[in-house]
LORO-609737 format. One record per residue (C-alpha): residue number from 1; chain; x, y, z. Coordinates in nm, 2 decimals. Layout:
N
   k c   east  north     up
 NUM A      X      Y      Z
...
***
This chain:
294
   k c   east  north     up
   1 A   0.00   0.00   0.00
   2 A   0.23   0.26   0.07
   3 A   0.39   0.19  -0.33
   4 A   0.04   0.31  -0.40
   5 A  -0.03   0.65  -0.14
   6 A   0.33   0.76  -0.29
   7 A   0.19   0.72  -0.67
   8 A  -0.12   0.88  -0.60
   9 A   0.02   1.21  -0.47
  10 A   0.19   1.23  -0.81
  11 A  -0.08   1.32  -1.02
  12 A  -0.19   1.14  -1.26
  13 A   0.06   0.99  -1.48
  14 A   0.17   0.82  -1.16
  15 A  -0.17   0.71  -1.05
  16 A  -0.20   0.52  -1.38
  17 A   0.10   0.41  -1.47
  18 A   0.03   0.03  -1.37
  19 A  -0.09  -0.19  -1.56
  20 A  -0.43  -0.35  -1.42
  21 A  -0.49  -0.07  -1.22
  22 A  -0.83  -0.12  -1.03
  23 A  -1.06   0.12  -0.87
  24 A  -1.04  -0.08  -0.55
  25 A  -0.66   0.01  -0.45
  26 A  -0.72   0.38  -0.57
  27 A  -1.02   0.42  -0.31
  28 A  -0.87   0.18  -0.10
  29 A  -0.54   0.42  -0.06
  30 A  -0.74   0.77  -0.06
  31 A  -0.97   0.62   0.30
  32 A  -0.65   0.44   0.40
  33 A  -0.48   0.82   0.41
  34 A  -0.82   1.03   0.50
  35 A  -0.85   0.78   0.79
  36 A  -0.49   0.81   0.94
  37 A  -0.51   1.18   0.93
  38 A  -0.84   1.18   1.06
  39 A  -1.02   1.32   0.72
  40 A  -1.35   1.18   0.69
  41 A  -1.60   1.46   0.73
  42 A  -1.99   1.49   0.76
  43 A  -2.13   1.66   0.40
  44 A  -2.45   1.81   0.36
  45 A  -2.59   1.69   0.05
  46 A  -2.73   2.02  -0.09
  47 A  -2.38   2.10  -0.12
  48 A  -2.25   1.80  -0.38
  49 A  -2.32   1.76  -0.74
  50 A  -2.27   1.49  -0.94
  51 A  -2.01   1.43  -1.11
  52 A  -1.95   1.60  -1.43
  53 A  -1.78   1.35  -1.62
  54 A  -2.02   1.09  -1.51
  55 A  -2.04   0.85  -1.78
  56 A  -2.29   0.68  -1.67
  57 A  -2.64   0.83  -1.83
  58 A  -2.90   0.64  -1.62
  59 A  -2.90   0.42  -1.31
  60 A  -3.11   0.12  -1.21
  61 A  -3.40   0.26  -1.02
  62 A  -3.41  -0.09  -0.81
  63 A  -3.06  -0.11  -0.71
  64 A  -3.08   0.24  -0.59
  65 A  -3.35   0.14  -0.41
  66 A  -3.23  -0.14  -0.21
  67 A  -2.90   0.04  -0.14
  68 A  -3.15   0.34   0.00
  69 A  -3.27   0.08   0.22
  70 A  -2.97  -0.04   0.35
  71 A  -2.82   0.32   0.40
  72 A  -3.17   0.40   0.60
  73 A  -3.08   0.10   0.80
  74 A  -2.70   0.11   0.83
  75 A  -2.61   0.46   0.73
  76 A  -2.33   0.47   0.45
  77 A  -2.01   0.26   0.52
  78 A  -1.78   0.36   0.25
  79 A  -1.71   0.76   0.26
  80 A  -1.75   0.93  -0.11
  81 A  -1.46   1.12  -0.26
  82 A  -1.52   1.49  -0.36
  83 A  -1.33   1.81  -0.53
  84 A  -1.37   2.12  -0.34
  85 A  -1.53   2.41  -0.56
  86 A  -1.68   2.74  -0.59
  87 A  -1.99   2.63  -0.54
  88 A  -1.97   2.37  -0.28
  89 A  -1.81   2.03  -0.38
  90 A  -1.82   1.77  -0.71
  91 A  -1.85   1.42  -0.63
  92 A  -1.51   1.23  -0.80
  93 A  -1.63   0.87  -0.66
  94 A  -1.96   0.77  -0.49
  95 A  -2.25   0.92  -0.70
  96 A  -2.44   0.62  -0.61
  97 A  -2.42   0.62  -0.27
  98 A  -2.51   1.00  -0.30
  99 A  -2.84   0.95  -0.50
 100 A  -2.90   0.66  -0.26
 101 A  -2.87   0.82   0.04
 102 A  -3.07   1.12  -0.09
 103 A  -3.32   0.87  -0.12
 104 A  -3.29   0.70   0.19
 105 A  -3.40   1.09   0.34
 106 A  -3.02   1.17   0.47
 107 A  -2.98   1.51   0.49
 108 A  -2.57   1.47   0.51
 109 A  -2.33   1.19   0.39
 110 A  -1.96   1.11   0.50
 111 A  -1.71   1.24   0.27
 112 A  -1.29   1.29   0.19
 113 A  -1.21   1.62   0.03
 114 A  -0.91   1.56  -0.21
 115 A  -0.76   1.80  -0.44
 116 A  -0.79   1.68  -0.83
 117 A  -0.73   1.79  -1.16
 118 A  -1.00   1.77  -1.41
 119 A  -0.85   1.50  -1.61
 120 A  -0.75   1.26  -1.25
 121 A  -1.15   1.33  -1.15
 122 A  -1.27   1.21  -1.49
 123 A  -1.06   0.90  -1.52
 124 A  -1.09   0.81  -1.13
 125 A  -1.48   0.83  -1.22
 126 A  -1.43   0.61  -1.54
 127 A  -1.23   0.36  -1.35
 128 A  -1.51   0.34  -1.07
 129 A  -1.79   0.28  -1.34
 130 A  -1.55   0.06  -1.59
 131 A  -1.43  -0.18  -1.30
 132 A  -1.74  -0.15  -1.09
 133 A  -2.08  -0.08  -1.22
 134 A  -2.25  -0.26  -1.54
 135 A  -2.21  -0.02  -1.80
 136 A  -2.42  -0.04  -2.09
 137 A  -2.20  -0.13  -2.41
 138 A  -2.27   0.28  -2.53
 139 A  -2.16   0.43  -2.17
 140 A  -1.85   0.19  -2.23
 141 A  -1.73   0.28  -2.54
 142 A  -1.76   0.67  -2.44
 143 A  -1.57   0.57  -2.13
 144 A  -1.24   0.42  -2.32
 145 A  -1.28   0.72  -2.56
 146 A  -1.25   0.97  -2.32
 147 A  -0.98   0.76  -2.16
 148 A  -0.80   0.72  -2.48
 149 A  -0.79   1.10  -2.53
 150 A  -0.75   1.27  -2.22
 151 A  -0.44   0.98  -2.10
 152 A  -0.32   0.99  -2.47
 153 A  -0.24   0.58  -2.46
 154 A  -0.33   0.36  -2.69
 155 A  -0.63   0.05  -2.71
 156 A  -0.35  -0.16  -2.59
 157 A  -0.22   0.01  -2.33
 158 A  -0.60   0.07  -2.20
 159 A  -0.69  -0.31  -2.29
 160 A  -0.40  -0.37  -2.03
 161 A  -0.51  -0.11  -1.76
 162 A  -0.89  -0.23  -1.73
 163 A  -0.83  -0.60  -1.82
 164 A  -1.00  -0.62  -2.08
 165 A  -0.93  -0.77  -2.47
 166 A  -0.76  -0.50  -2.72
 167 A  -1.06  -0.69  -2.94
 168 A  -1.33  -0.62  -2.70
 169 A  -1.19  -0.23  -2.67
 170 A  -1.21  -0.23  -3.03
 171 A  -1.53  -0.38  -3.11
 172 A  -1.69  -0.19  -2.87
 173 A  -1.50   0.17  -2.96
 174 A  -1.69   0.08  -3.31
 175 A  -2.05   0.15  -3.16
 176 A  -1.98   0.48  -3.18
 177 A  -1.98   0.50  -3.55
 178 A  -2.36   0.40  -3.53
 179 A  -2.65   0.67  -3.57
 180 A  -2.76   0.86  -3.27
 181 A  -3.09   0.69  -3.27
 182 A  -2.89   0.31  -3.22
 183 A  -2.69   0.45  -2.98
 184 A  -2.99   0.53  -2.81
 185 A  -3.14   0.19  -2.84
 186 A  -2.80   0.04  -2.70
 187 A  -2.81   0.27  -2.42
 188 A  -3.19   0.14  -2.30
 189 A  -3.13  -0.16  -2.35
 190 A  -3.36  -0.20  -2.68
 191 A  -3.08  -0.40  -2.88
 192 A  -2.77  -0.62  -2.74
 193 A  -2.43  -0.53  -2.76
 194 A  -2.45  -0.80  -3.04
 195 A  -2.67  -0.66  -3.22
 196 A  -2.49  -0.36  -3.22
 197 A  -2.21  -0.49  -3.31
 198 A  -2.36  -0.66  -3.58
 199 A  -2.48  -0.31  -3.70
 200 A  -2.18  -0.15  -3.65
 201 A  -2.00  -0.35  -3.97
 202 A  -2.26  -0.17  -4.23
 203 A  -2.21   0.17  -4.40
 204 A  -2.55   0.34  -4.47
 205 A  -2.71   0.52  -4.16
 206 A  -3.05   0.48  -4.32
 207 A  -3.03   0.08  -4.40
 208 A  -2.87   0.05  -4.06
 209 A  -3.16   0.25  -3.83
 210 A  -3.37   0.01  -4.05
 211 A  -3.26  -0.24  -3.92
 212 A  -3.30  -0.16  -3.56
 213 A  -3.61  -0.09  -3.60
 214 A  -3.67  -0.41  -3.72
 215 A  -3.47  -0.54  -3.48
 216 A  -3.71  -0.43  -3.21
 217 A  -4.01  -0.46  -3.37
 218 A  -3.97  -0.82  -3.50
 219 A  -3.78  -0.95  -3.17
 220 A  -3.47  -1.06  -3.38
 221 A  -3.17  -1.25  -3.26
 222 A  -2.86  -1.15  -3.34
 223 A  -2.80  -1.48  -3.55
 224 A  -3.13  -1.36  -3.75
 225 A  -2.99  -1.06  -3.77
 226 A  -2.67  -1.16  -3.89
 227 A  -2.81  -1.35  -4.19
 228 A  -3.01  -1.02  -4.33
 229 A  -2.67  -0.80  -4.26
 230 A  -2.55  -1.05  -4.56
 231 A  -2.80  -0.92  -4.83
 232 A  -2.57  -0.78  -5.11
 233 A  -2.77  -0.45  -5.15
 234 A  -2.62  -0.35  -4.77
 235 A  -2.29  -0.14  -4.77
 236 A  -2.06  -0.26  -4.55
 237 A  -1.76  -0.13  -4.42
 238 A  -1.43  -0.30  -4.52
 239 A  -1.16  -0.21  -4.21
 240 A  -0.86  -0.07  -4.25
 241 A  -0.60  -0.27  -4.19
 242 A  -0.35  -0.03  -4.00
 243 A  -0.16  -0.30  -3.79
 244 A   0.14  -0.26  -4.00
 245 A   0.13   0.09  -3.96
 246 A   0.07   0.08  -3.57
 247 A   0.38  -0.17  -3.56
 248 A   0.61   0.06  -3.77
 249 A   0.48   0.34  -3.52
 250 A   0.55   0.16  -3.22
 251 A   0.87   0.14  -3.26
 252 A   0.91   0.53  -3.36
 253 A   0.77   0.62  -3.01
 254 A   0.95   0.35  -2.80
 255 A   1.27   0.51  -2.92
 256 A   1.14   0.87  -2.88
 257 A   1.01   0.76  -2.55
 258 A   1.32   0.64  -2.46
 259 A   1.54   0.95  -2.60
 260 A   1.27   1.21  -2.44
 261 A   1.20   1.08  -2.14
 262 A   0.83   1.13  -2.20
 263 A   0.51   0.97  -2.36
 264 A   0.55   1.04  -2.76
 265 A   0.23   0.97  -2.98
 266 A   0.25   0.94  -3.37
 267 A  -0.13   0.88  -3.54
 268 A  -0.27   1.07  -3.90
 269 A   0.05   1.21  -3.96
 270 A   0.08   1.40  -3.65
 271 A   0.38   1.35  -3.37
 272 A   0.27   1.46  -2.97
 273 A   0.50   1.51  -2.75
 274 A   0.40   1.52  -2.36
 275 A   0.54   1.70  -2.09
 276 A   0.42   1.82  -1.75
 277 A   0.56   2.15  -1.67
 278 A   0.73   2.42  -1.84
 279 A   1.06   2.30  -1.68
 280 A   0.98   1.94  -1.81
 281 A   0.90   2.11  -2.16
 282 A   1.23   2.32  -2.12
 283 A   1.43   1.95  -2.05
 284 A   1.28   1.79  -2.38
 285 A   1.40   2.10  -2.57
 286 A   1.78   2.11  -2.44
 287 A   1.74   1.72  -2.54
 288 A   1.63   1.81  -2.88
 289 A   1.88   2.06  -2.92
 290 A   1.64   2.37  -2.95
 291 A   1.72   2.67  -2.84
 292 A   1.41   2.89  -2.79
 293 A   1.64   3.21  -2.76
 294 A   1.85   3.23  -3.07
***
Protein backbone atom coordinates (compact mmCIF):
# COMPACT_ATOMS: atom_id res chain seq x y z
CA UNK A 1 0.00 0.00 0.00
CA UNK A 2 2.32 2.59 0.66
CA UNK A 3 3.91 1.88 -3.27
CA UNK A 4 0.45 3.10 -3.98
CA UNK A 5 -0.34 6.47 -1.41
CA UNK A 6 3.32 7.59 -2.92
CA UNK A 7 1.91 7.23 -6.66
CA UNK A 8 -1.23 8.85 -6.05
CA UNK A 9 0.23 12.12 -4.70
CA UNK A 10 1.92 12.31 -8.06
CA UNK A 11 -0.79 13.16 -10.25
CA UNK A 12 -1.91 11.44 -12.60
CA UNK A 13 0.62 9.92 -14.82
CA UNK A 14 1.74 8.20 -11.65
CA UNK A 15 -1.69 7.12 -10.53
CA UNK A 16 -2.00 5.20 -13.76
CA UNK A 17 0.99 4.12 -14.71
CA UNK A 18 0.33 0.32 -13.69
CA UNK A 19 -0.89 -1.88 -15.61
CA UNK A 20 -4.28 -3.46 -14.18
CA UNK A 21 -4.86 -0.70 -12.15
CA UNK A 22 -8.25 -1.17 -10.33
CA UNK A 23 -10.60 1.18 -8.72
CA UNK A 24 -10.44 -0.79 -5.45
CA UNK A 25 -6.55 0.10 -4.45
CA UNK A 26 -7.16 3.79 -5.71
CA UNK A 27 -10.17 4.19 -3.15
CA UNK A 28 -8.66 1.82 -0.95
CA UNK A 29 -5.39 4.23 -0.60
CA UNK A 30 -7.39 7.69 -0.59
CA UNK A 31 -9.67 6.19 3.03
CA UNK A 32 -6.53 4.41 4.01
CA UNK A 33 -4.82 8.23 4.09
CA UNK A 34 -8.15 10.28 5.03
CA UNK A 35 -8.54 7.81 7.95
CA UNK A 36 -4.90 8.09 9.39
CA UNK A 37 -5.14 11.76 9.27
CA UNK A 38 -8.41 11.79 10.56
CA UNK A 39 -10.22 13.19 7.20
CA UNK A 40 -13.54 11.81 6.86
CA UNK A 41 -16.01 14.62 7.32
CA UNK A 42 -19.92 14.88 7.61
CA UNK A 43 -21.27 16.64 3.99
CA UNK A 44 -24.52 18.08 3.55
CA UNK A 45 -25.92 16.89 0.52
CA UNK A 46 -27.34 20.18 -0.93
CA UNK A 47 -23.77 20.99 -1.18
CA UNK A 48 -22.54 17.95 -3.76
CA UNK A 49 -23.22 17.58 -7.44
CA UNK A 50 -22.75 14.92 -9.44
CA UNK A 51 -20.11 14.29 -11.05
CA UNK A 52 -19.52 16.01 -14.27
CA UNK A 53 -17.79 13.48 -16.18
CA UNK A 54 -20.16 10.91 -15.07
CA UNK A 55 -20.38 8.49 -17.78
CA UNK A 56 -22.93 6.83 -16.72
CA UNK A 57 -26.43 8.32 -18.27
CA UNK A 58 -29.02 6.43 -16.21
CA UNK A 59 -29.00 4.25 -13.09
CA UNK A 60 -31.10 1.21 -12.05
CA UNK A 61 -34.01 2.62 -10.24
CA UNK A 62 -34.11 -0.95 -8.10
CA UNK A 63 -30.62 -1.12 -7.09
CA UNK A 64 -30.79 2.41 -5.91
CA UNK A 65 -33.46 1.44 -4.06
CA UNK A 66 -32.32 -1.37 -2.07
CA UNK A 67 -29.03 0.40 -1.41
CA UNK A 68 -31.45 3.44 0.02
CA UNK A 69 -32.69 0.79 2.20
CA UNK A 70 -29.71 -0.36 3.45
CA UNK A 71 -28.17 3.16 4.02
CA UNK A 72 -31.67 4.02 5.98
CA UNK A 73 -30.84 1.05 7.99
CA UNK A 74 -27.02 1.06 8.33
CA UNK A 75 -26.11 4.60 7.27
CA UNK A 76 -23.29 4.70 4.54
CA UNK A 77 -20.13 2.59 5.23
CA UNK A 78 -17.80 3.64 2.47
CA UNK A 79 -17.08 7.57 2.58
CA UNK A 80 -17.51 9.28 -1.05
CA UNK A 81 -14.55 11.24 -2.63
CA UNK A 82 -15.23 14.87 -3.56
CA UNK A 83 -13.26 18.08 -5.28
CA UNK A 84 -13.71 21.17 -3.42
CA UNK A 85 -15.34 24.12 -5.64
CA UNK A 86 -16.78 27.40 -5.89
CA UNK A 87 -19.91 26.32 -5.36
CA UNK A 88 -19.68 23.67 -2.76
CA UNK A 89 -18.11 20.33 -3.78
CA UNK A 90 -18.21 17.65 -7.07
CA UNK A 91 -18.55 14.20 -6.32
CA UNK A 92 -15.09 12.27 -8.04
CA UNK A 93 -16.29 8.68 -6.60
CA UNK A 94 -19.58 7.67 -4.93
CA UNK A 95 -22.52 9.24 -7.00
CA UNK A 96 -24.38 6.18 -6.08
CA UNK A 97 -24.16 6.23 -2.66
CA UNK A 98 -25.06 9.99 -2.95
CA UNK A 99 -28.39 9.50 -4.98
CA UNK A 100 -28.95 6.56 -2.60
CA UNK A 101 -28.70 8.24 0.39
CA UNK A 102 -30.69 11.16 -0.90
CA UNK A 103 -33.17 8.66 -1.20
CA UNK A 104 -32.90 6.97 1.92
CA UNK A 105 -33.96 10.90 3.36
CA UNK A 106 -30.24 11.66 4.71
CA UNK A 107 -29.76 15.14 4.90
CA UNK A 108 -25.70 14.69 5.10
CA UNK A 109 -23.27 11.92 3.89
CA UNK A 110 -19.64 11.13 4.96
CA UNK A 111 -17.15 12.38 2.71
CA UNK A 112 -12.87 12.90 1.91
CA UNK A 113 -12.10 16.20 0.30
CA UNK A 114 -9.08 15.63 -2.08
CA UNK A 115 -7.60 18.00 -4.40
CA UNK A 116 -7.94 16.82 -8.32
CA UNK A 117 -7.33 17.86 -11.60
CA UNK A 118 -10.04 17.73 -14.07
CA UNK A 119 -8.47 15.00 -16.12
CA UNK A 120 -7.50 12.65 -12.46
CA UNK A 121 -11.51 13.34 -11.47
CA UNK A 122 -12.68 12.12 -14.92
CA UNK A 123 -10.61 8.95 -15.19
CA UNK A 124 -10.93 8.09 -11.34
CA UNK A 125 -14.77 8.33 -12.18
CA UNK A 126 -14.28 6.11 -15.44
CA UNK A 127 -12.26 3.59 -13.53
CA UNK A 128 -15.09 3.40 -10.73
CA UNK A 129 -17.88 2.75 -13.40
CA UNK A 130 -15.53 0.55 -15.89
CA UNK A 131 -14.30 -1.80 -13.04
CA UNK A 132 -17.45 -1.45 -10.86
CA UNK A 133 -20.81 -0.79 -12.19
CA UNK A 134 -22.48 -2.55 -15.44
CA UNK A 135 -22.11 -0.17 -17.95
CA UNK A 136 -24.15 -0.40 -20.87
CA UNK A 137 -21.96 -1.32 -24.11
CA UNK A 138 -22.72 2.82 -25.28
CA UNK A 139 -21.56 4.31 -21.69
CA UNK A 140 -18.50 1.94 -22.33
CA UNK A 141 -17.32 2.82 -25.35
CA UNK A 142 -17.63 6.68 -24.39
CA UNK A 143 -15.74 5.74 -21.26
CA UNK A 144 -12.45 4.21 -23.16
CA UNK A 145 -12.79 7.19 -25.58
CA UNK A 146 -12.51 9.69 -23.21
CA UNK A 147 -9.76 7.64 -21.63
CA UNK A 148 -7.97 7.23 -24.81
CA UNK A 149 -7.95 11.02 -25.31
CA UNK A 150 -7.53 12.68 -22.18
CA UNK A 151 -4.41 9.82 -21.02
CA UNK A 152 -3.25 9.85 -24.65
CA UNK A 153 -2.37 5.77 -24.57
CA UNK A 154 -3.30 3.62 -26.90
CA UNK A 155 -6.32 0.54 -27.14
CA UNK A 156 -3.54 -1.64 -25.92
CA UNK A 157 -2.20 0.14 -23.28
CA UNK A 158 -6.00 0.69 -22.01
CA UNK A 159 -6.95 -3.09 -22.87
CA UNK A 160 -3.98 -3.70 -20.33
CA UNK A 161 -5.10 -1.05 -17.58
CA UNK A 162 -8.89 -2.26 -17.34
CA UNK A 163 -8.27 -5.99 -18.16
CA UNK A 164 -9.96 -6.23 -20.84
CA UNK A 165 -9.30 -7.72 -24.69
CA UNK A 166 -7.61 -4.97 -27.21
CA UNK A 167 -10.61 -6.91 -29.36
CA UNK A 168 -13.31 -6.21 -27.02
CA UNK A 169 -11.94 -2.31 -26.72
CA UNK A 170 -12.12 -2.34 -30.33
CA UNK A 171 -15.33 -3.82 -31.10
CA UNK A 172 -16.89 -1.92 -28.68
CA UNK A 173 -15.04 1.72 -29.64
CA UNK A 174 -16.91 0.77 -33.10
CA UNK A 175 -20.47 1.51 -31.59
CA UNK A 176 -19.78 4.83 -31.78
CA UNK A 177 -19.75 5.03 -35.54
CA UNK A 178 -23.58 3.96 -35.28
CA UNK A 179 -26.48 6.67 -35.67
CA UNK A 180 -27.56 8.61 -32.71
CA UNK A 181 -30.93 6.90 -32.67
CA UNK A 182 -28.90 3.13 -32.23
CA UNK A 183 -26.90 4.52 -29.80
CA UNK A 184 -29.94 5.32 -28.10
CA UNK A 185 -31.36 1.93 -28.38
CA UNK A 186 -28.02 0.44 -27.01
CA UNK A 187 -28.11 2.67 -24.19
CA UNK A 188 -31.87 1.35 -22.96
CA UNK A 189 -31.30 -1.57 -23.53
CA UNK A 190 -33.61 -1.97 -26.77
CA UNK A 191 -30.81 -4.00 -28.80
CA UNK A 192 -27.69 -6.19 -27.36
CA UNK A 193 -24.25 -5.28 -27.59
CA UNK A 194 -24.51 -8.01 -30.37
CA UNK A 195 -26.70 -6.58 -32.19
CA UNK A 196 -24.94 -3.56 -32.24
CA UNK A 197 -22.10 -4.91 -33.12
CA UNK A 198 -23.65 -6.59 -35.78
CA UNK A 199 -24.82 -3.06 -37.02
CA UNK A 200 -21.81 -1.53 -36.52
CA UNK A 201 -19.96 -3.54 -39.73
CA UNK A 202 -22.59 -1.73 -42.34
CA UNK A 203 -22.13 1.66 -43.96
CA UNK A 204 -25.55 3.37 -44.73
CA UNK A 205 -27.05 5.24 -41.60
CA UNK A 206 -30.51 4.84 -43.16
CA UNK A 207 -30.29 0.80 -43.98
CA UNK A 208 -28.68 0.50 -40.59
CA UNK A 209 -31.59 2.52 -38.32
CA UNK A 210 -33.73 0.14 -40.54
CA UNK A 211 -32.64 -2.44 -39.20
CA UNK A 212 -32.96 -1.55 -35.64
CA UNK A 213 -36.05 -0.87 -36.05
CA UNK A 214 -36.74 -4.07 -37.16
CA UNK A 215 -34.66 -5.44 -34.81
CA UNK A 216 -37.06 -4.31 -32.11
CA UNK A 217 -40.08 -4.65 -33.74
CA UNK A 218 -39.71 -8.18 -35.02
CA UNK A 219 -37.78 -9.55 -31.69
CA UNK A 220 -34.68 -10.59 -33.76
CA UNK A 221 -31.65 -12.55 -32.62
CA UNK A 222 -28.57 -11.48 -33.40
CA UNK A 223 -28.04 -14.77 -35.53
CA UNK A 224 -31.29 -13.56 -37.47
CA UNK A 225 -29.91 -10.62 -37.72
CA UNK A 226 -26.69 -11.64 -38.85
CA UNK A 227 -28.11 -13.48 -41.86
CA UNK A 228 -30.07 -10.19 -43.28
CA UNK A 229 -26.69 -7.99 -42.64
CA UNK A 230 -25.50 -10.53 -45.57
CA UNK A 231 -28.02 -9.18 -48.34
CA UNK A 232 -25.68 -7.82 -51.12
CA UNK A 233 -27.74 -4.51 -51.48
CA UNK A 234 -26.23 -3.52 -47.66
CA UNK A 235 -22.91 -1.40 -47.74
CA UNK A 236 -20.61 -2.56 -45.47
CA UNK A 237 -17.62 -1.35 -44.25
CA UNK A 238 -14.28 -3.05 -45.22
CA UNK A 239 -11.57 -2.10 -42.09
CA UNK A 240 -8.60 -0.67 -42.52
CA UNK A 241 -5.99 -2.73 -41.94
CA UNK A 242 -3.46 -0.33 -39.98
CA UNK A 243 -1.57 -2.97 -37.86
CA UNK A 244 1.42 -2.60 -40.01
CA UNK A 245 1.30 0.89 -39.59
CA UNK A 246 0.73 0.84 -35.68
CA UNK A 247 3.75 -1.70 -35.55
CA UNK A 248 6.12 0.58 -37.68
CA UNK A 249 4.79 3.42 -35.21
CA UNK A 250 5.50 1.63 -32.19
CA UNK A 251 8.72 1.35 -32.62
CA UNK A 252 9.13 5.33 -33.63
CA UNK A 253 7.70 6.18 -30.10
CA UNK A 254 9.45 3.50 -27.99
CA UNK A 255 12.69 5.10 -29.19
CA UNK A 256 11.42 8.66 -28.76
CA UNK A 257 10.10 7.55 -25.48
CA UNK A 258 13.19 6.44 -24.63
CA UNK A 259 15.41 9.46 -25.99
CA UNK A 260 12.72 12.11 -24.41
CA UNK A 261 12.00 10.79 -21.35
CA UNK A 262 8.26 11.27 -21.97
CA UNK A 263 5.07 9.75 -23.57
CA UNK A 264 5.51 10.36 -27.56
CA UNK A 265 2.32 9.68 -29.79
CA UNK A 266 2.49 9.35 -33.68
CA UNK A 267 -1.26 8.83 -35.36
CA UNK A 268 -2.72 10.73 -39.03
CA UNK A 269 0.52 12.05 -39.60
CA UNK A 270 0.85 14.03 -36.53
CA UNK A 271 3.77 13.48 -33.72
CA UNK A 272 2.71 14.55 -29.69
CA UNK A 273 4.99 15.08 -27.46
CA UNK A 274 4.00 15.22 -23.64
CA UNK A 275 5.37 17.03 -20.92
CA UNK A 276 4.20 18.24 -17.46
CA UNK A 277 5.61 21.53 -16.68
CA UNK A 278 7.26 24.25 -18.41
CA UNK A 279 10.60 23.05 -16.82
CA UNK A 280 9.81 19.44 -18.07
CA UNK A 281 9.05 21.08 -21.63
CA UNK A 282 12.31 23.18 -21.24
CA UNK A 283 14.25 19.47 -20.45
CA UNK A 284 12.80 17.91 -23.80
CA UNK A 285 14.03 20.96 -25.70
CA UNK A 286 17.81 21.13 -24.39
CA UNK A 287 17.36 17.18 -25.44
CA UNK A 288 16.33 18.08 -28.76
CA UNK A 289 18.81 20.56 -29.24
CA UNK A 290 16.45 23.65 -29.47
CA UNK A 291 17.19 26.73 -28.36
CA UNK A 292 14.05 28.88 -27.89
CA UNK A 293 16.36 32.09 -27.61
CA UNK A 294 18.51 32.27 -30.72
Amino acid sequence: MQEKRKALGRGLEALFSDDNLTFEEIEETIVDEAKKNNEIVELNLSDLRPNPYQPRKKFDDEALNELAASIKENGVFQPIIVKKTVKGYDIVAGERRFRASKKAGKTTIPAIIKEFTDEEMMNISLLENLQREDLTAIEEANAYKAMLDSLNITQDELANKVGKSRSHITNTLGLLKLPKSVQDMVLYNKISMGHARVLSKLEDKEQVEDLAEKVVKDDLSVRELEELSKDKDLKRVFPINRTEKNNEYKDVEKMLKEKLGTKVKISNNKMTISFSTVQDLNRILEIMNFDINE
